[in-house]
N, C-alpha and C positions, 0 to 999 in steps of 0.2 A: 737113243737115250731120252726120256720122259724131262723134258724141264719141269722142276717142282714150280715156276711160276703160273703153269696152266692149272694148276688145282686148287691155287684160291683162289675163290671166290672173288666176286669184284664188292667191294664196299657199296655202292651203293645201289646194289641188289640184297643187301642182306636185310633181313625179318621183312620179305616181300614189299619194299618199299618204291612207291616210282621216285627218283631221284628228281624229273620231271617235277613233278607235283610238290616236293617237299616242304618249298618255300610256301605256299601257303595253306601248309596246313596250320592247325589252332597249338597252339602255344601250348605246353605238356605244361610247365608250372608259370602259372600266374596268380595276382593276387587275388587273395579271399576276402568275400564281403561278409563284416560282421554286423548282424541284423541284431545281437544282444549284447549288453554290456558284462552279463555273467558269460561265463564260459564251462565247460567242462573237459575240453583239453583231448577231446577224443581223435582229433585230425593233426597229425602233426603238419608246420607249415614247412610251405617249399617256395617261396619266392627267396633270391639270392639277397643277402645282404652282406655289409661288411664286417672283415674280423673288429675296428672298433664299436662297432656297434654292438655285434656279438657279448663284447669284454662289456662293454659301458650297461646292455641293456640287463646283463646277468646278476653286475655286483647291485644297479639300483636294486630289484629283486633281493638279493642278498639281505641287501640291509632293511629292507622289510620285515623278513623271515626273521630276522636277528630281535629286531625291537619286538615283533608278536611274540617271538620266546620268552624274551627278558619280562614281559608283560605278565606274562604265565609263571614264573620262577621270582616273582613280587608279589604274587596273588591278588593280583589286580579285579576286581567285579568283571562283569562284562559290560557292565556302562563304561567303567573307567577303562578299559582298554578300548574303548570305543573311541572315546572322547580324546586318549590320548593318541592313537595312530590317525584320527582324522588330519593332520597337518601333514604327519610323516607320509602318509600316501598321499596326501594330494603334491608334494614335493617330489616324491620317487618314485611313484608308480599312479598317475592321476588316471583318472576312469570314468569317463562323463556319463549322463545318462542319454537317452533318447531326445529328451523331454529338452534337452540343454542344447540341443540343434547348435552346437563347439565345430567349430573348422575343422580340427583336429582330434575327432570322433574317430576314427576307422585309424588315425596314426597310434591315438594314444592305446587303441584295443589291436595293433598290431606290436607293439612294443609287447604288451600282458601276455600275447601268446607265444611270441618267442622265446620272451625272458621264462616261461615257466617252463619248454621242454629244453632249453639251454641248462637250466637247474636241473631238468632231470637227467641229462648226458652225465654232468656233473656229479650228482646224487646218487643214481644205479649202482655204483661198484659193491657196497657191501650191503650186508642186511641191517645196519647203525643208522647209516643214511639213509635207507631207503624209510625207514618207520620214521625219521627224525624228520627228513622233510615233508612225507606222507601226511606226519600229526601237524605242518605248520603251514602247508598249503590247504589244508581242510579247516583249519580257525582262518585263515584269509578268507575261502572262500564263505562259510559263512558269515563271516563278517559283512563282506559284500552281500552277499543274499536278505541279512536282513535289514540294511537300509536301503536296501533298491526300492525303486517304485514299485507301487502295488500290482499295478497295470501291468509293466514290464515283467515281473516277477511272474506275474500269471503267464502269460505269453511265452515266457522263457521255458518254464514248466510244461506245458501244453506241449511244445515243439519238442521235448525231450522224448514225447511218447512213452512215459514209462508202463513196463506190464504191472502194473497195479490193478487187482482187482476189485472193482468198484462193487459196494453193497448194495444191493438192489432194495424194491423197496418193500417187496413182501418180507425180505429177510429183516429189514430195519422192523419192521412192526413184530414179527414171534421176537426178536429178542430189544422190545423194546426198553423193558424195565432197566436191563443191563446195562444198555446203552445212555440210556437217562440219570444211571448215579455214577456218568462220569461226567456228564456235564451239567453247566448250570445253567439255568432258565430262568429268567425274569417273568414269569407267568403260569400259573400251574395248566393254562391251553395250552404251552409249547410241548414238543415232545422232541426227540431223537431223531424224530424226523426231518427237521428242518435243518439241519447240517449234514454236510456230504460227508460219509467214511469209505476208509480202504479198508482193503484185506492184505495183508504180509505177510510170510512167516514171519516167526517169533525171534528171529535169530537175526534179524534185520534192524530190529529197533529196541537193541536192549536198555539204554538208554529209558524208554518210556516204559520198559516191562517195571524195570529199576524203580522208577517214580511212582507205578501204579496208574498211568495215565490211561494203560489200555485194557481192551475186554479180551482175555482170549479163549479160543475154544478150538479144541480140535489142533493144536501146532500155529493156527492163528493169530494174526493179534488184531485186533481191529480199529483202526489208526483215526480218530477226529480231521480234518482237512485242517484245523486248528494246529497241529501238532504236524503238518506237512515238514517244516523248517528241518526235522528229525531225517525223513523220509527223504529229500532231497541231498540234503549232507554226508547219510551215510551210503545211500549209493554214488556219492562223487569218489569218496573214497577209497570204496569200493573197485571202480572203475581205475582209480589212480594206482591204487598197490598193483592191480594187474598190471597195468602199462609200465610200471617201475620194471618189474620182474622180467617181462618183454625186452624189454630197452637195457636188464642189463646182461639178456645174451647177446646185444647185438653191437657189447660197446668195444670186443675185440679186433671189431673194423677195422674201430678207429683209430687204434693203436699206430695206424700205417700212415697217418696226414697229421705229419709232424707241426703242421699249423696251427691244431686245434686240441691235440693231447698238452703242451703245456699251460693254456687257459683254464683248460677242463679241471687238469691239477690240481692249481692255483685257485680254482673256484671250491673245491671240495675242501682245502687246507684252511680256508677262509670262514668255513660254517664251523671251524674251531671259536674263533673272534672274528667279525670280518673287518676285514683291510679299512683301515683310512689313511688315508693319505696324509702326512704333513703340510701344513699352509701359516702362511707367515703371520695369520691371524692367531695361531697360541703363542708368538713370543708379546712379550708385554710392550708395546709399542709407547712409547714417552717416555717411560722408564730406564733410568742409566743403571744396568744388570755391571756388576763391576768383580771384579776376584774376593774382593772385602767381603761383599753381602750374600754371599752364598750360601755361609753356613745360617746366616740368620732365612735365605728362602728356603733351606733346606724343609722347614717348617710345614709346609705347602707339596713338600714333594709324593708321588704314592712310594709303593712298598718297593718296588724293582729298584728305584732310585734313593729314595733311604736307606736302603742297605747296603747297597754299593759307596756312598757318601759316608754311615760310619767306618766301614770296612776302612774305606782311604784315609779315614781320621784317625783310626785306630794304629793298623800296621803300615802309614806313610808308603803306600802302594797299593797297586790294582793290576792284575795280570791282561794281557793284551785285550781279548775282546770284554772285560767289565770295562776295562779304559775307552774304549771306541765306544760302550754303549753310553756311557756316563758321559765323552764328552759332545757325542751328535745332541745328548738331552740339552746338555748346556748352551748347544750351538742353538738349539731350537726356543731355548726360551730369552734367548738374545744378547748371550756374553760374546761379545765381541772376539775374533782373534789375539788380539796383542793378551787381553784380558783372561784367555781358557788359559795362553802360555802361561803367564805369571802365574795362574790359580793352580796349575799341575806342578810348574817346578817348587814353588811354597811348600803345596801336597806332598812332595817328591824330598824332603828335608835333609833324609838319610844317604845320597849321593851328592856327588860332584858335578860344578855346572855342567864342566869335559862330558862326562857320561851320561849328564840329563840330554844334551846337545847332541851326542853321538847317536842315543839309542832310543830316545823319545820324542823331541821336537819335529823330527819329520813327519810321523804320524801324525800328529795333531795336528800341521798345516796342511797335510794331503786330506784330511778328514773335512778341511772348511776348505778345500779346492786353491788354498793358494798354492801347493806343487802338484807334479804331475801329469800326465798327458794331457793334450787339449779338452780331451772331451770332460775332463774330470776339474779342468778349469773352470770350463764353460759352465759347466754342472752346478760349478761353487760346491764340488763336492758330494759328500755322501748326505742324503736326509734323516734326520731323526729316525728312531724305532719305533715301528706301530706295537699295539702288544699280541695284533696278528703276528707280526716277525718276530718277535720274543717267546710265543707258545708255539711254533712251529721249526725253532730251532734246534739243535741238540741241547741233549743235556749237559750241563757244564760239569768238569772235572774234577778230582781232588783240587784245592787250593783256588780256581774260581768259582768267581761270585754273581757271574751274567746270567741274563735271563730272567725270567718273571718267577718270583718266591711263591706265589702261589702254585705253583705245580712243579718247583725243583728243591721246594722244601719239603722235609717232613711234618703232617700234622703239630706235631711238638715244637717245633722249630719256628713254623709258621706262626702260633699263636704269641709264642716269646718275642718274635718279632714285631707284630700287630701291637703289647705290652709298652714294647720301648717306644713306639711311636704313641702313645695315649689311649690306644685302643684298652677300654676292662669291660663291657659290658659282655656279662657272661652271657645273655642270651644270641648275643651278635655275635659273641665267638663261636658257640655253637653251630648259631646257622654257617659261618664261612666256614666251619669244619666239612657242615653236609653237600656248599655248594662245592668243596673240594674234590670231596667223595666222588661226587658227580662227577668231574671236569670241567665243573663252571666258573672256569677261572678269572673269565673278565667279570661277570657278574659279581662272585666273591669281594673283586676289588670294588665295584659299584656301592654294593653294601657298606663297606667301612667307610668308603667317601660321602656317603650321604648321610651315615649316623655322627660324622666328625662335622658335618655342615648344615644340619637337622633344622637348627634355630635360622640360619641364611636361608637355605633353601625355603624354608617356611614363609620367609617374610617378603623373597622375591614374589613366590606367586600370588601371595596376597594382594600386594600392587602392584602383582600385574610390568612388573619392569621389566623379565624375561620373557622371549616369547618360548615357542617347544622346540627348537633347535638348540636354543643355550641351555636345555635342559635334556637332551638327547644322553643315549647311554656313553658312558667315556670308551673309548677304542683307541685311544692315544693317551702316552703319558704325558706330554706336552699339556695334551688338551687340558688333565687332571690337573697340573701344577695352573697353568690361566686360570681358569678355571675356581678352584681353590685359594689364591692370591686375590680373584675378584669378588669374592664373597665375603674374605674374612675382611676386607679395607674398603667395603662401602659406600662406608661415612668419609671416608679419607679421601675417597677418588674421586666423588663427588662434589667436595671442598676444595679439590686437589693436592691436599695436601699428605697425599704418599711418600711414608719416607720409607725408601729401598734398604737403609742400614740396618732396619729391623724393624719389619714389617709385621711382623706379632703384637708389637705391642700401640 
């Protein structure tokens, strides 16, 4: 009888290996040096790193991605989206030049290239994502490209090798005329000749066919070295949609490494709104938040939270999860425990202690971690709602009212609500109709909170009191109510004389 153990093979004889020799052979992934501060993304990396760094280097990324949209969907110039992501990358995704000889040169250009195919794991599944994050890593990158050094930027290009074919110089002189009313010369000696041009197809650079920038002939187009910025950009892109397409037959893998399909999730859910995190910097620190003054901050609150607040004014009740959303908000902008209890059971008018005590109080101390299991102690509970967790939840039911009203209201609905909080300016209504349309839901709320804070906002940056974090896009309601409560009382907080019973006036 044949034992089946003599016909395998022995391990370390397989793919012709000396077993001998293994230990020192050269290391299959180690790390890559980066000689440029742009990138093109064309090697995926393979040195090991950790899942938090994985999650940490993704969401910074994220929230790039999110401010360059929001940039674009304000119609921002391209000076002013300049001017304004210069802080936010240098906070989230910093990127030295050559020239800056940084310690942490090669760390902070290994962060850029992981976080960017981490986003594209992320991004691959559909054809939504892949165009969305396609159009917003293409305004990163040039962004970068055109405040890189000159030097570097050359070099960068150079090393790229692209098949560009170069105009020679018999051909610049027959079509010289052509070539000279597109550009302009300081001297009627100059001619066409003294600037370097390409040849492209025309299908490459419609963008300049658009403008009129270039000569074409023939299917050609024939590109100024001026107008290079075009020619670099749209083959990055280029290059990226392919690698998208690639990446997302291959992301069936990954289905099988239970480790990294729920980040991956979580990361794609998050290019809805992305994620922030709750920090004890939105509840109002000095200030005694009491059950009294609520209805007077309600004043202050955005749209998710105002309407849950009349709602409970109105029918002296809230169905379970608007209750749990309304009261983590409350937890988060600083009303104390003993202080949520009294403000719900008041709320609560139309029952009996017995039954407020039977069927609600527990809730709301498990909610601020005084019951519970340990971990849930420890925790202090549940955190605020981002309005990432509000637009990736279900849709609420007949009879509730949870969730963010830009996207589980009807347009109609939506604007009669905007009405009761003070919102009439037709044209603002209109646009948050169109951001709706879209699904730009946290932006929509952006809009109304800055048309209702216009004159504040205006007079912070004038002098200069805010820096660009305290003016960052809101991704928390918390954040909106701080936020909102520190604009309209100025003059108050500055004197210190903030009165919390009503704070309006």
């Amino acid at each position: 009888m044949i034992r089946q153990e003599a016909l395998r093979s022995d391990p370390k004889r397989r793919l012709g290996l000396n077993h001998k020799k293994k230990q020192f052979e050269q290391p299959q992934f180690k790390q890559q040096d980066y000689t440029h501060r742009l990138n093109f993304y064309t090697l995926p990396p393979t040195l090991d790193i950790t899942l938090e760094e994985f999650e940490e280097w993704a969401i910074s990324r994220l929230k790039v991605l999110a401010e360059l949209e929001a940039c674009a969907f304000r119609n921002r110039t391209p000076e002013e989206t300049a001017s304004y992501m210069q802080p936010i990358l240098a906070k989230h995704l910093p990127l030295a030049q050559n020239s800056s000889r940084s310690s942490t040169l090669q760390d902070e250009r290994k962060r850029d290239h992981y976080s960017h195919f981490i986003l594209r794991l992320a991004f691959a599944a559909t054809e939504d994502l892949r165009r969305r994050f396609s159009r917003l890593e293409t305004q990163l990158f040039k962004l970068r490209f055109q405040t890189d050094d000159a030097r570097e930027r050359r070099e960068f290009v150079d090393d790229l090798k692209f098949e560009w074919e170069k105009v020679g110089e018999e051909e610049k002189r027959e079509l010289v005329d052509e070539l000279a009313a597109l550009a302009p010369f300081k001297s009627k000696n100059a001619s066409s000749e003294d600037e370097g041009w390409f040849k492209v197809d025309w299908e490459q650079v419609p963008e300049l066919v658009e403008g009129r920038k270039v000569f074409l002939k023939r299917g050609k187009a024939y590109v100024p070295v001026r107008e290079q910025t075009t020619l670099v950009v749209n083959e990055f892109q280029r290059r990226l949609d392919q690698g998208l397409v690639l990446t997302s037959r291959a992301l069936p893998r990954l289905d099988e490494d239970d480790r990294l399909s729920p980040i991956l999730a979580h990361l794609s859910k998050s290019f809805t709104a992305p994620d922030a995190a709750y920090s004890q910097d939105s509840s109002l620190s000095g200030n005694d938040i009491s059950a009294a003054n609520v209805d007077a901050l309600s004043a202050h609150f955005p749209a998710c939270m105002s309407h849950l607040h009349s709602t409970l004014r109105a029918n002296s009740h809230l169905k379970h999860f608007g209750r749990l959303q309304y009261t983590l908000f409350l937890k988060g902008i600083g009303l104390s425990l003993p202080e949520c209890i009294a403000f719900w059971r008041k709320s609560f008018r139309l029952i009996t202690d017995e039954k407020f005590s039977k069927e609600y109080l527990y809730n709301i101390r498990h909610a601020y971690g005084d019951v519970g299991g340990d971990a849930n102690r420890r925790g202090r509970g549940y955190t605020p709602y981002s309005c990432q967790k509000l637009l990736t939840e279900g849709m609420p039911g007949p009879g509730q009212t949870h969730g963010c009203p830009y996207r589980t209201f009807s347009p109609d609905n939506l604007v009669g609500l905007l009405q009761k909080m003070g919102v009439n300016d037709r044209d603002l209504l209109k646009t948050v109709r169109e951001d709706v349309g879209r699904q730009r839901y946290h932006i929509a709320c952006n809009r109304v909170f800055e048309s209702a804070h216009k004159n504040e906002l205006k007079k912070v940056k004038d002098e200069g009191t805010w820096n660009a974090a305290d003016l960052d896009t809101i991704l928390h309601p918390n954040t909106y109510f701080k936020r909102s409560f520190l604009l309209k009382n100025m003059g108050k907080i500055q004197s210190g004389d903030v009165g919390m019973e009503d704070p309006s006036q």
